[in-house]
N, C-alpha and C positions, 0 to 999 in steps of 0.2 A: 275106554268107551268114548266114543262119540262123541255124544249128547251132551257129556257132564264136561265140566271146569273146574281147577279147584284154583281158590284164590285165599292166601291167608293176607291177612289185613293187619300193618301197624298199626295200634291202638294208637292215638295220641298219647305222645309222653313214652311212647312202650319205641323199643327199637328203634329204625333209621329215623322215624317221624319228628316230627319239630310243631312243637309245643308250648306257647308263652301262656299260657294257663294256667293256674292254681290251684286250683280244684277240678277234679274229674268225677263226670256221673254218669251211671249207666244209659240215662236219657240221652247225654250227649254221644256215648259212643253208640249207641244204637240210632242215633239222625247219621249218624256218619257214614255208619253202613246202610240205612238206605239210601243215604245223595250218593255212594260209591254206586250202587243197584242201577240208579238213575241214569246216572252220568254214560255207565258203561251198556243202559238199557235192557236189564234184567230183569225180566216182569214175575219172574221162579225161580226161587232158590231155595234148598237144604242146606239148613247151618248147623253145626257141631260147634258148641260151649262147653268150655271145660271152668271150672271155678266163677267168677265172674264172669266169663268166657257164656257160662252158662245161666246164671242173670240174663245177662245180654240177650242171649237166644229167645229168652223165656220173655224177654219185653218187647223184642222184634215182632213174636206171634201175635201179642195182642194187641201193636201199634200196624201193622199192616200181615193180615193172618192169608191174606188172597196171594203175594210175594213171599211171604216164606210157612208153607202151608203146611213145611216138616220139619225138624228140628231133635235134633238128638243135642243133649244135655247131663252133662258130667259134672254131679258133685257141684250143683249150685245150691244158694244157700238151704237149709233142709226146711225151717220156718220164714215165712214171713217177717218176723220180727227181727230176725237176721240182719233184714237190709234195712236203715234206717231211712228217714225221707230226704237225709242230706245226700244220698246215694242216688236220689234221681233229682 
């Protein structure tokens, strides 16, 4: 199609990325992917989360719901209580 892109995104710390960080949170990789949104000027996007993958997704909708307004999610945590607060 067209219209779509697809872009898969090295986590920090995950594949070619470079990382001097200690701890990783879903917070920060969801800033990540919006300054990526930004930078590249993506005002819509659909995201697919798989595990944290899907955390992720599920933080992105409620940190900015107007830029990613769809979101398919796989197998993220099933409870809340799941993710602890050290996790954002």
């Amino acid at each position: 199609m067209k219209n779509f892109h697809t872009y898969a995104i090295d986590s920090r710390g995950y594949g070619k990325s470079i990382s001097v960080d200690e701890k990783y949170t879903i917070k920060q990789y969801s800033e990540d992917v919006i300054e990526f949104c930004r930078y590249l000027n993506i005002d819509k996007a659909f995201v697919l989360g798989y595990s944290d993958g899907g955390n992720i997704s599920l933080f992105l909708a409620a940190q900015d719901p107007k830029r990613f307004s769809k979101i398919y999610v796989i197998s993220p945590n099933y409870l809340a209580c799941g993710t602890t607060d050290s996790s954002f």
